[in-house]
C-alpha positions in Angstrom: -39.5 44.9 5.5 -39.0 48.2 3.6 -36.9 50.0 5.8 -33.4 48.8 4.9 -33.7 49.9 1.5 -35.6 53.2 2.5 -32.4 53.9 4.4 -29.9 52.4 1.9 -31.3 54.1 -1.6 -32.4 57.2 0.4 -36.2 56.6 -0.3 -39.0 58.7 1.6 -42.2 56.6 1.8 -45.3 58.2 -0.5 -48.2 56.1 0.0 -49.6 52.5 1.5 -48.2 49.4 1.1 -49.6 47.2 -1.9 -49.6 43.6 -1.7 -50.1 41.3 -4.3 -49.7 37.4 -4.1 -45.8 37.6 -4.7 -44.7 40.9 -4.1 -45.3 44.0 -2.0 -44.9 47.5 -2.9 -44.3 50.8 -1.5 -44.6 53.8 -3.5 -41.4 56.0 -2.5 -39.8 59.0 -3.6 -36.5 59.1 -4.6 -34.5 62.5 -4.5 -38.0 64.0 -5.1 -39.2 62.3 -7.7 -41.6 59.1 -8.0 -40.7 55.6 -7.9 -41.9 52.3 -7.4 -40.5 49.8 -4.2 -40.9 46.2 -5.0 -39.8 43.1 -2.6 -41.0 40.0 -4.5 -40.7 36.9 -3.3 -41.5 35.2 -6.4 -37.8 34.0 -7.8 -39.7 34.6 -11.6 -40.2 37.8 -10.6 -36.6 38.5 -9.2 -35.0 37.2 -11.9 -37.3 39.6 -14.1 -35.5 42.6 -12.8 -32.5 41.4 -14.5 -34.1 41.9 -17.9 -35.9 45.2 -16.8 -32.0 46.6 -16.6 -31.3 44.9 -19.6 -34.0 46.9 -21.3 -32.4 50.1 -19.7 -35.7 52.2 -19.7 -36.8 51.6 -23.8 -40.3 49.9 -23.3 -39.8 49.5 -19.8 -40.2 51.2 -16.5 -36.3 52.5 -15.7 -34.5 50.4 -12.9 -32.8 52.5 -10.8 -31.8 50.1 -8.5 -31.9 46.3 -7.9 -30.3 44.0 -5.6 -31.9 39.8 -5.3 -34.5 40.7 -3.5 -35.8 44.4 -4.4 -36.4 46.4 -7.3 -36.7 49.8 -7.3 -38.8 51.3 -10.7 -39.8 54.4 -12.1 -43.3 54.9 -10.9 -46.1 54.7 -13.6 -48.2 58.7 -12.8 -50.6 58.4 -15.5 -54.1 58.1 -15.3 -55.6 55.6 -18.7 -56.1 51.9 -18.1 -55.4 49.5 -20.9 -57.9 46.9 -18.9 -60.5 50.0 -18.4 -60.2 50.7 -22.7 -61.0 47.0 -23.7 -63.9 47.1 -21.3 -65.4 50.3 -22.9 -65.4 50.2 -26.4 -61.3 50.8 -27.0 -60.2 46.9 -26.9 -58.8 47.8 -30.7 -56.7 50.2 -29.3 -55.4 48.5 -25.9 -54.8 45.5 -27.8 -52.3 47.7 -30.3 -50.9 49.4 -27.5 -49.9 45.9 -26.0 -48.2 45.0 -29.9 -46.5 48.1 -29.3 -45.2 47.5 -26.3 -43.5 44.1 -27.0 -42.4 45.5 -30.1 -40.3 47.5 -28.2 -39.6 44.2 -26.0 -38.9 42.5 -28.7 -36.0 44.8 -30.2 -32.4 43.9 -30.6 -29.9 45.6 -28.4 -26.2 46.4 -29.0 -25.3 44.9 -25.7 -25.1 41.0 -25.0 -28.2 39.3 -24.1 -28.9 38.1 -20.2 -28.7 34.3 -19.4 -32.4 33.4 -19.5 -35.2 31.0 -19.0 -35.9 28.8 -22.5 -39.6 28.6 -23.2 -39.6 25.6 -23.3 -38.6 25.2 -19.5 -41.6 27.2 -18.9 -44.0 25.0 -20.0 -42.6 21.8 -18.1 -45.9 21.8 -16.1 -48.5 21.3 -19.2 -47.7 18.2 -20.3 -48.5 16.6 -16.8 -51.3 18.7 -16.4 -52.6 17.6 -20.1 -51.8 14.0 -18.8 -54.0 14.2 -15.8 -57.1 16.5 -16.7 -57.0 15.1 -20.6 -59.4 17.3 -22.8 -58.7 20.1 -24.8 -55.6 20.1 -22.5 -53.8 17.1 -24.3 -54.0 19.6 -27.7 -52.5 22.6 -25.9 -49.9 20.5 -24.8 -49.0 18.6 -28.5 -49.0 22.2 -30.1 -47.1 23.6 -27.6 -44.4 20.6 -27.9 -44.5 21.4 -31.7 -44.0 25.2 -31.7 -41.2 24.3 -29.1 -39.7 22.2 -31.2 -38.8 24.8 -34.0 -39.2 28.2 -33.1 -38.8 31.2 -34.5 -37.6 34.9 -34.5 -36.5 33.8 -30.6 -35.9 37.2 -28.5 -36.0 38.0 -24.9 -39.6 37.8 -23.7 -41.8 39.8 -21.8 -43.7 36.3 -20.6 -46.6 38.1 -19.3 -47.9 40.9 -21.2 -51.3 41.8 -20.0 -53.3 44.8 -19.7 -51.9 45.3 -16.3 -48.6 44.7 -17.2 -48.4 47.9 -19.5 -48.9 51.4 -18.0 -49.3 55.1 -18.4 -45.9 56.8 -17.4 -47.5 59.7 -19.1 -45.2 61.8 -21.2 -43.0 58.3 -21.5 -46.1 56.6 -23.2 -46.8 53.0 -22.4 -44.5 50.9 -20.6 -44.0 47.4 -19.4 -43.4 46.1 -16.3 -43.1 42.8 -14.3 -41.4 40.6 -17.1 -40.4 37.3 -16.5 -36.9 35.7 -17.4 -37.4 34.4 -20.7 -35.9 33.7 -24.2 -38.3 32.2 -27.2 -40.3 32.6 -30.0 -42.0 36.3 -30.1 -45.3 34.9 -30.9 -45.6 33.7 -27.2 -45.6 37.5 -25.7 -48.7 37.6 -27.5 -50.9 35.2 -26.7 -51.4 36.9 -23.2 -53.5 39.4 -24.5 -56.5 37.0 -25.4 -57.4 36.1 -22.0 -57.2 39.1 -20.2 -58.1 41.9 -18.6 -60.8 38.6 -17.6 -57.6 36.9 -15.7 -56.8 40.0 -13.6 -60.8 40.7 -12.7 -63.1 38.2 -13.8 -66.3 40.1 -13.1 -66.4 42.5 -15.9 -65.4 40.1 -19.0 -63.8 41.4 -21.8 -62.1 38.9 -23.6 -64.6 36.3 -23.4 -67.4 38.8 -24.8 -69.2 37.1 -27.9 -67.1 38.4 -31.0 -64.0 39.5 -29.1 -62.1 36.8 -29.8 -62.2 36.8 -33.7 -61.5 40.6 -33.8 -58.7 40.5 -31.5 -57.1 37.9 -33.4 -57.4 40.1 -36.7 -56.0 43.5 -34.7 -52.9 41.5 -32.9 -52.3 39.2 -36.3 -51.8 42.7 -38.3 -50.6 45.3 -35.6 -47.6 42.2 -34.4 -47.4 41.0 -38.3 -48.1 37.5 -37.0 -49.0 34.5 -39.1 -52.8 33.9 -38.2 -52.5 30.1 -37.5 -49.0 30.4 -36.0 -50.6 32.8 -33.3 -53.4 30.6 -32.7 -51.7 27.9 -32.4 -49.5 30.0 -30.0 -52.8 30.9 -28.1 -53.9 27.1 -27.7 -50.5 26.3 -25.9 -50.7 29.6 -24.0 -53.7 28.7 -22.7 -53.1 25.1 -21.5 -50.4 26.2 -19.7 -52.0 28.9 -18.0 -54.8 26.7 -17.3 -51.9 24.0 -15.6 -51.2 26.2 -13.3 -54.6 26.9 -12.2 -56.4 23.5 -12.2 -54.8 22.1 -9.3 -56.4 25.1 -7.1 -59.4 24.1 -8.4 -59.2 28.0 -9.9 -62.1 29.3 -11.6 -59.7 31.2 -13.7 -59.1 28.1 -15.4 -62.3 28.4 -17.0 -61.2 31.3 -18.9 -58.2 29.4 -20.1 -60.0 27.0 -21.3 -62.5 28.9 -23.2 -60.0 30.6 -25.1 -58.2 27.7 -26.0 -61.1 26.5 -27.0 -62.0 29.0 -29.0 -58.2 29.2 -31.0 -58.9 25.1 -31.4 -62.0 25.7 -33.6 -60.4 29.1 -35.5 -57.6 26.3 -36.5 -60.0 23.7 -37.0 -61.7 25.8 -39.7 
């Protein structure tokens, strides 16, 4: 599966093989230096790489090359964990470090933007979901058809900023990786943050620890200079959808959906 690309970038194989549900990765060296292999099979994923170049390195890991099926990335070296700071005391910090990083996301370029995915195509699955499962559900999915219906500040998006989705590239600081294809309202890329690390390992909670929610909301609401309620309504729709794509699985991960958008339900309820 690799070799092809080993031979036609000139990569020399550095470690095992990583597989994840829609991707596997070699890490590789290229003329020396460290780099990152990535066949995805996932066409979210692919088209992601488009925006990656786009991004040309500010924010990002750099592409250095891409073709429909692989990506090959800078390789993250450093050693800190945005998932291992919220679970030991730093959540303030991760949580700014995630603002930061779609900040940079977030920021206009001089060249033309990429043909992407419209939010609002994204979130074609919730309002099915909400019509089968009901609930809390049926709210995500009218708040989500309102915020749709008149966004703002619209920018290419990350679509799945998460505490493993920023890493250490040591001296280059924090950088995203694994984007999506998407153009929307900013105050999507940020609604991520509220359910995870608990998404990526469920058995060490973090974001559903008693009080987390409230002061996450105040840290992300400053450090993104978000409108509280326009964020939490933002969290509610995040969360249905995320929960959409679970539920038929019968995913315990919808669980944690579905307690945060709970929890964003009674904040704008107050």
């Amino acid at each position: 599966m690799f070799d092809p690309y080993l031979l036609r970038w000139g990569l020399v194989p550095d470690g095992d093989p990583i597989t994840t549900p829609t991707a596997r990765l070699l890490p590789v060296l290229l003329s020396g230096e460290p780099a990152m292999l990535k066949l995805s099979h996932a066409e979210d994923e692919r088209l992601g790489g488009v925006l990656m170049e786009w991004w040309d390195g500010d924010g990002a890991a750099r592409v250095f090359a891409r073709d429909d099926a692989a990506l090959l990335l800078e390789r993250a070296m450093g050693s800190a964990s945005l998932a291992d700071m919220a679970r030991t005391g730093r959540d303030d910090e991760a949580c700014r470090i995630l603002c930061d990083a779609a900040a940079r996301s977030h920021a206009p370029r001089t060249k033309p933007l990429p043909e992407l995915t419209p939010l609002a195509h994204w979130f074609r699955q919730l309002e099915p979901a909400a019509a089968r499962h009901g609930g809390i559900l049926v709210r995500c999915a009218e708040t989500a058809r309102a915020l749709l219906s008149e966004p703002r500040e619209c920018r290419a998006l990350h679509g799945d900023l998460h505490h493993g989705n920023v890493l250490d590239f040591g001296a280059r600081g924090w950088l995203a990786i694994d984007p999506k294809h998407l153009v929307g309202e900013r105050s999507f890329d940020f609604a991520n943050i509220f359910t995870n690390p608990d998404l990526a390992d469920p058995t060490w909670p973090a974001a559903t620890e008693p009080g987390r929610f409230a002061r996450r909301l105040e840290v992300v609401a400053k450090a993104a200079k978000l409108e509280r309620e326009r964020l939490l309504r933002w969290i509610l729709a995040w969360t249905g959808l995320s929960a959409a794509w679970f539920l038929p699985d019968d995913d315990p991960m919808a669980a944690i959906d579905l307690r945060i958008a709970e929890l964003a339900a009674a904040e704008l309820d107050r």
